[in-house]
N, C-alpha and C positions, 0 to 999 in steps of 0.2 A: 188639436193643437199642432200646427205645424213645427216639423225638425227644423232646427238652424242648419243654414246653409254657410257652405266655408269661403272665405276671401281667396280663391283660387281662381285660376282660367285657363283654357286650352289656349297657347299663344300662337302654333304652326304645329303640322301635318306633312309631314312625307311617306312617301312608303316607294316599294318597288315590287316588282313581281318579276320571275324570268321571261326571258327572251320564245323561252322553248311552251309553243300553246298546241296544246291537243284537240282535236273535233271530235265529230262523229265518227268519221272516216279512220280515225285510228283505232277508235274501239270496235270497229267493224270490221276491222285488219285484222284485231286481233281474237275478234268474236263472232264467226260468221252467222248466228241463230239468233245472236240478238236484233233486236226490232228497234232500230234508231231512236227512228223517228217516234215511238210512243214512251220511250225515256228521256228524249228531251222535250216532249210536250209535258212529262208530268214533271222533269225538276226544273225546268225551264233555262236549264243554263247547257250554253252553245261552244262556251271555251273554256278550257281549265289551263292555269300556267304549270309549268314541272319545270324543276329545280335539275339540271345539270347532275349527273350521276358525284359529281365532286363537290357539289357545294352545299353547304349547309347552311342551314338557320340562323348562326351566326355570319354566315360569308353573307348575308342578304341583309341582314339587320346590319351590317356596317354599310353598305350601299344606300341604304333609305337616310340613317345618321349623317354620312357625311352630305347629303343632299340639305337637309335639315343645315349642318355647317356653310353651307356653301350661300344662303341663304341672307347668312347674317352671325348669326346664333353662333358667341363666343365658346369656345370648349370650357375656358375659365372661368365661368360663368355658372357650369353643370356641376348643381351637388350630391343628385343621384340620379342612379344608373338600374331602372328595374325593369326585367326583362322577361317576358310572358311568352311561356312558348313550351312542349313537350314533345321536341325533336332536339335536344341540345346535344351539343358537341360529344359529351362525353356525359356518362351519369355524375361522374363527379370529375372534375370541379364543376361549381355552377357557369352558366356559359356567361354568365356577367360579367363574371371576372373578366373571361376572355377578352367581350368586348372591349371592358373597360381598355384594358392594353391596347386592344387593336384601334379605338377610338382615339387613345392619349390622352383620356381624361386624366385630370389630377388625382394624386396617390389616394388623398382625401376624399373622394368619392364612393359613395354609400353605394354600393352593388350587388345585386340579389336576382335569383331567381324567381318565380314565378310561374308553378303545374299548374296550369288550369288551361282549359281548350277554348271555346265559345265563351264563356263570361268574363274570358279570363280580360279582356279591357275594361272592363266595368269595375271588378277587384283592384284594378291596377290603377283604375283613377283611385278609386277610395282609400289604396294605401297611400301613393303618393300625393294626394290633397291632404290626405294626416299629415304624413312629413311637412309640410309647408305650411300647412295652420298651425302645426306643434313647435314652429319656429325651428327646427332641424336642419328644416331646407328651405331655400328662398323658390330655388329652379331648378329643373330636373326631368329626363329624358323618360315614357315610356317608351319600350319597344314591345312590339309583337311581331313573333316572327318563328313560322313552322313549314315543316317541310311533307305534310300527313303523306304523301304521295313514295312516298321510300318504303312508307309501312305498307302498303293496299297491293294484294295480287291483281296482275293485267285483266283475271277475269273474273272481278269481284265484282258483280254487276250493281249491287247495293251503294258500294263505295266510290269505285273510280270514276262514274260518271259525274259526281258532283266536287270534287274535292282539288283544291289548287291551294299553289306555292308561294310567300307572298311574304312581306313584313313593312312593320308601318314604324313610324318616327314618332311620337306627340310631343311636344315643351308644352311642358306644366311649369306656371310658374304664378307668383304669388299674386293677387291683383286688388285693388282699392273698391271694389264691393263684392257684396256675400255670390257670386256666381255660380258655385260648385255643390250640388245637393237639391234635392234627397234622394240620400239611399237606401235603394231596398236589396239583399242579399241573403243566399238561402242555396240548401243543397238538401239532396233526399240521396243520400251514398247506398239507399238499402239497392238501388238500379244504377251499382256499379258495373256494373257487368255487359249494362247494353251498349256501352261502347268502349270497346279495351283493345288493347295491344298485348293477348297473354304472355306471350313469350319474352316481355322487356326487359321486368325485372329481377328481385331477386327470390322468386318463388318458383320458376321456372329456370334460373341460370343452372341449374347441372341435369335439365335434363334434356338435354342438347343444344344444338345450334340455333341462332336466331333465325328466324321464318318473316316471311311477309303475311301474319297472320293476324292484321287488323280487321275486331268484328264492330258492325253496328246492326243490332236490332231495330230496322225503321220504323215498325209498327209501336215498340214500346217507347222508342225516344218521341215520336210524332204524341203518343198519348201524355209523356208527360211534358210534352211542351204545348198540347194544347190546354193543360191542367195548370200550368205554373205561370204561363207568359200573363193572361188576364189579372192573376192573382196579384202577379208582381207589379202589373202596372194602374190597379186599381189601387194596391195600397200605396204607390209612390206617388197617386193625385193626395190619397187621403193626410200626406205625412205633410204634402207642400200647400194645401189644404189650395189646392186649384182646380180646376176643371178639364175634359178633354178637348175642349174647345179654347182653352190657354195656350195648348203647346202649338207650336208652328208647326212642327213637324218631327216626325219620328222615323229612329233609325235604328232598326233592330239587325240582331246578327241574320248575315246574308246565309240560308241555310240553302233554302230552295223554293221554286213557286210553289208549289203542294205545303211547305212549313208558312210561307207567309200568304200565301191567297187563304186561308185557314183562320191568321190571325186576325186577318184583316175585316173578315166575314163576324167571325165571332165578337169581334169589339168592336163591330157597324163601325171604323174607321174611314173616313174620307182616303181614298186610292188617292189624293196629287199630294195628300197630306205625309202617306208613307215614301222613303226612299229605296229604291231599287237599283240593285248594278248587279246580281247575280245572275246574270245571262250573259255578260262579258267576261267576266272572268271567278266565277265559280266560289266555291266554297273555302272562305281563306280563314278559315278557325277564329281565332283571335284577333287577326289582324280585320277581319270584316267589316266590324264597326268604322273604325280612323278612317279605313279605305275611303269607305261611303260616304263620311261624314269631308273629305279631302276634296271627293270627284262633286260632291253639294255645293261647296264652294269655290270650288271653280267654275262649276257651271253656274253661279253668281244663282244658286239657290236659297243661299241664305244670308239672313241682315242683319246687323248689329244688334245686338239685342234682344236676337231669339230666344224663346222661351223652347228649347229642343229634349225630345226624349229619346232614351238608349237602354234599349232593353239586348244584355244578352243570356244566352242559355245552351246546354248539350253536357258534354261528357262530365261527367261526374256522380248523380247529375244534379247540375250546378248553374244558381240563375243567378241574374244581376240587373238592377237598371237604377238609372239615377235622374234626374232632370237638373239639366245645365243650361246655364245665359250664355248665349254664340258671343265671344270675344269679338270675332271680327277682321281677324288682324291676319287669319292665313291665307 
């Protein structure tokens, strides 16, 4: 029996990423034993962007918003403000808040954060497509926006070569058919650990200083994303009671060519049917999805009415995917 599907739509996409892009050549500057060229053949990605030693997550997610403003897209108009991302300003206040001021949205505006890395767009549609089928909210801004490269030592060989700075814009906003759904979400927290930032919070704050000491186990995150990604997107045909041959195309989180030539093989997917942009600009957490789903329509990938899938997954570990009808309109 198919889930019902919500009267919502993705209405525009922005995002931005820093100026400041790193190659090979830097991590060889800073690595002389490492072997380039067979780390970027296995992640497959050539540029990663880095965020300015001053700016944060929030300074990048007000840059993609008001592009999204500039657009069209009235501020009086936004009834919330939810913002996905685990580099915020400060641990507390939520950095929503922040935005919100720095945006000028109205006082009235529903603002919240949002911990989650990789799925965390996927969570962030399905909260805010609540709010707007629950009649809460009419319209309403996701943001994703992280800065992972603050946390990763220069010679973390695991991390730094895949990981970039980046945040994305979405309008969500209410629409006259069921477009939004189904979804599937899910975590297995017993494999917290394979990717953490020990030293963040408050289980480590007295026993010193903060470090640059983000871990990822690639072997166990790779296993359980070759364990969760199928599962999730086999039960998200079965909930919309469709076929793999309905979706036009699919956009999973941009991890790495090793994370998706893997998915790809494993769910005999058609290669012109997947999207790809993690060779340009690397590993952008949360913001991955929008990104890809942004640079698809621009490059006039996609058509009114697409039947589109979005699968994300990583730290926590934490998965998500939904299937949504392409509005059209970004």
């Amino acid at each position: 029996m198919p889930t019902p599907q919500m009267k919502v739509s993705i209405k525009a996409i922005e995002f931005y990423l820093p100026s400041k892009i790193e190659n090979g050549n830097d991590l060889k500057r800073d690595n002389a034993d490492w072997r380039i060229d067979d780390i970027e053949n296995k992640t497959g990605i050539f540029n990663r962007h880095i965020a300015e030693p001053e700016q944060t997550a929030t300074d990048m997610a007000v840059v993609a918003s008001e592009q999204l403003f500039k657009s069209g897209v009235r501020k009086e108009d936004i009834d919330f403000l939810i913002l996905v991302t685990q580099s915020p300003d400060y641990l507390l206040p939520s950095s929503a808040c922040i935005l919100q001021d720095r945006l000028r949205l109205r006082e009235s505006t529903i603002a919240f954060d949002i911990n989650l890395g990789c799925s965390g767009f996927i969570y962030g549609l399905a909260v805010g497509s609540s709010l707007i089928e629950t009649g809460l909210a009419k319209k309403g801004l996701l943001v994703c926006a992280d800065t992972y490269t603050k946390y990763i030592d220069k010679h973390d060989r695991t991390c730094r070569p895949i990981f970039s700075d980046g945040a994305s814009t979405t309008l969500l906003a209410s629409s006259d058919q069921q477009a939004m759904g189904s979804f599937e979400l899910g975590t297995d927290g017993s494999g917290f650990n394979n990717i953490i930032l020990p030293s963040s919070g408050t289980r480590e704050c007295d026993k010193g200083s903060r470090k640059k000491d983000f871990f990822m186990d690639g072997a166990k995150v790779f296993m359980f994303t070759m364990a969760m990604v199928p599962k999730c997107l086999n039960s998200i045909i079965k909930k919309s009671d469709k076929t793999l041959d309905d979706i036009y195309m699919f956009f999973f989180h941009q991890a790495s060519k090793t994370v998706m030539d893997s998915i790809i093989r494993r769910l005999k997917l058609p290669k012109e049917k997947v999207f790809i942009n993690y060779d340009k600009i690397g590993n952008t957490v949360s913001a991955s999805i929008p990104i890809a789903l942004k640079n698809a329509s621009d490059e006039k990938r996609l058509q009114k009415g697409a039947q589109i899938m979005l699968v994300g997954f990583g730290v926590g570990c934490s998965w998500g995917g939904c299937i949504l009808k392409w509005d059209g309109e970004t």
